[in-house]
N, C-alpha and C positions, 0 to 999 in steps of 0.2 A: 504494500500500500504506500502511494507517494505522501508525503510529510506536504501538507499545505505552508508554502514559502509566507513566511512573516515579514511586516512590512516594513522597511528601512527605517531608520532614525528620518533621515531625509524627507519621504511620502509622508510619516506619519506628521512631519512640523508642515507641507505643503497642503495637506489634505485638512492640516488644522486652520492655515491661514484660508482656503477658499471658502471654508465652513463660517469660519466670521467674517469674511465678506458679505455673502451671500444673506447671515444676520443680520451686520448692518445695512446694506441695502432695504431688507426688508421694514426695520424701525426707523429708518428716513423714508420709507416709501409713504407719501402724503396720505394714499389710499387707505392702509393700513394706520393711518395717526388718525384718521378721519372717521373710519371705522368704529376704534376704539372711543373714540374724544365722543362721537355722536352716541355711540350707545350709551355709553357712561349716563349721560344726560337724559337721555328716551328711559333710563331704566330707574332713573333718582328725578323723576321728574317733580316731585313737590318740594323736593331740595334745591331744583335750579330755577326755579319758575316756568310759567308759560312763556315767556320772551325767549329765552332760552330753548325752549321745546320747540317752538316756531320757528328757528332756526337750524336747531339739529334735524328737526324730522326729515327737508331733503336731503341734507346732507347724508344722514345715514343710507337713504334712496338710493341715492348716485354711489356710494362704497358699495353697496351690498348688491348693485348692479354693473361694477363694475369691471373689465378683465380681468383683472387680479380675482376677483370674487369668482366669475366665470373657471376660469382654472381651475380653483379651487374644488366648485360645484362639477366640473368632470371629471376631477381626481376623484373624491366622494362618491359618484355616481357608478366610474368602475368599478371601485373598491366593493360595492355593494352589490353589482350586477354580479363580481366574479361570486361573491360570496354565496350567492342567491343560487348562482349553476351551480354549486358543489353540493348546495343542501335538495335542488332538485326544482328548487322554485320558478314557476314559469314567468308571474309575472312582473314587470322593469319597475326599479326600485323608483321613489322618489326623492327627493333634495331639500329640504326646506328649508328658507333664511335661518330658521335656528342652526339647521347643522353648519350654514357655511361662517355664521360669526363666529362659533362654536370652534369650530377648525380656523379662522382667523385669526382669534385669539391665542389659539395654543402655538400659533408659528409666535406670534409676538411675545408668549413667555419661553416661548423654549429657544430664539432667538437670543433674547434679554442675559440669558445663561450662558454663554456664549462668549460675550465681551467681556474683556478687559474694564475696568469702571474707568476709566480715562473715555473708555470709547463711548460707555452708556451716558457718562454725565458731559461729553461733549455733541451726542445725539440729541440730549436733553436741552442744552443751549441753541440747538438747531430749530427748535420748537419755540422757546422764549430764550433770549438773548440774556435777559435779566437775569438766568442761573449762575450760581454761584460755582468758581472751583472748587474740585474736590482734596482734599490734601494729597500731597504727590505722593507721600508715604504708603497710601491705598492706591494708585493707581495702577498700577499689574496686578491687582485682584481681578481673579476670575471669579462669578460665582460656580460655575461649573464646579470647579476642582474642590472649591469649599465644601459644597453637595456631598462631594465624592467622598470626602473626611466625614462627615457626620452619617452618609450612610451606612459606611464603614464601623463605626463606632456604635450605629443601630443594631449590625448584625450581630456582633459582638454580645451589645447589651438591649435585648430588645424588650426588656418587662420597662427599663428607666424613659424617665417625662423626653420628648426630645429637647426641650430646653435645658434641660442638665445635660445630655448628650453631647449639644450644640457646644455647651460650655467645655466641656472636658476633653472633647473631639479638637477645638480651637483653643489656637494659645491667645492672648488677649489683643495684639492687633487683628487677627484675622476674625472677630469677634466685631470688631469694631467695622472693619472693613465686610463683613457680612449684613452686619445692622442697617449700610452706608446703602448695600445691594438693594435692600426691600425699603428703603426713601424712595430710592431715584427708582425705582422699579413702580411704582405707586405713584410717581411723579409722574411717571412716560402715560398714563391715563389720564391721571390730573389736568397735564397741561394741553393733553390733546380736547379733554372736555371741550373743545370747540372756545371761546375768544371768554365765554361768558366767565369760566373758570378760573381764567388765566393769571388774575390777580392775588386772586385767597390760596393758588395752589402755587405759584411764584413764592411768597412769604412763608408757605409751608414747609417747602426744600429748601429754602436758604437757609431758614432758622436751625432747621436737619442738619445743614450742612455746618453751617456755624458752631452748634454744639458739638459735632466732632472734631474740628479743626480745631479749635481751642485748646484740647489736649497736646495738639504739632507744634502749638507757640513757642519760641523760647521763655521759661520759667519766670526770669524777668516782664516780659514783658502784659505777664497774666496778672500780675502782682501789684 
């Protein structure tokens, strides 16, 4: 039996750079900010007003009919057809906007996973201008790899909370820098909520971000 050839040091860092392209692309693609920012809104709608609703509802229209949405909806629609011939099923599956936000979304968090936090909080600047930097100290955090420690540490111990996991899995910057993930990760909705948002969720990340940085200061200058 031939031994399946294991992939180079090289592929695996090349296959890793096209994987975060291809995420970032995706969390700059307008369509998908608009997606997200619109439904946020359509879904808290006594939270944002009707001013707000009145403007997301096309907007969510044109995402959830748009190419990108269409792809999605014929990826979906194989996946379901093939699935449907195996069980014996004759008749053609259907689509529905729920599945395709559904699957929309899960590219935007499993994208999110992805980057580097320099990438996600300079994506997030792309959206409002007014965000804040992130300290440099975090910025080659992956959440990916963070993931990969605490699930690790689940298997291990899996009766314990995962917030004690979280803890004992991570030494206290990558703690810190984990925390940083689910800000700007929260933001990337926040600030897409379409224009209405953009003010109360601007102040929300900065403030986020301010209270971690403050730790980076030099000692003096906190004092």
């Amino acid at each position: 039996m031939t031994q399946e050839r294991q992939p180079t040091e090289r592929e695996i860092a090349e296959a890793r750079t096209t994987q975060r392209k291809l995420a970032r692309m995706t969390l700059e693609n307008r369509v998908f900010q608009n997606l997200v920012g619109s439904g946020e809104v359509m879904a808290h709608q006594a939270e944002y007003g009707s001013r707000a609703v009145e403007s997301a509802d096309p907007l969510y229209n044109t995402a959830i009919n748009s190419d990108e949405a269409k792809k999605i909806k014929d990826t979906i629609y194989e996946r379901k057809r093939e699935s449907g011939k195996r069980k014996g099923i004759y008749a053609r599956p259907s689509v529905s906007d729920y599945d395709i936000e559904e699957a929309m979304r899960e590219q935007v968090s499993a994208s999110m996973i992805l980057l580097p936090l320099k990438d996600l909080s300079e994506i997030l600047r792309g959206i409002d201008s007014g965000v804040k930097a992130i300290p440099k100290e975090l910025e080659a955090y992956v959440p990916a790899e963070l993931n990969r420690k605490i699930a690790e540490a689940q298997a291990r111990n899996p009766e314990r909370e995962i917030e004690d996991i979280a803890k004992s899995a991570l030494n206290e910057q990558e703690q810190k820098a984990y925390a940083l993930y689910n800000g700007l990760s929260q933001a990337y909705t926040n600030l897409s909520a379409y224009n209405i948002s953009r003010t109360r969720a601007l102040a929300e990340i900065n403030g986020f971000i301010d209270k971690i940085s403050e730790e980076y200061k030099p000692r003096e200058a906190r004092e």
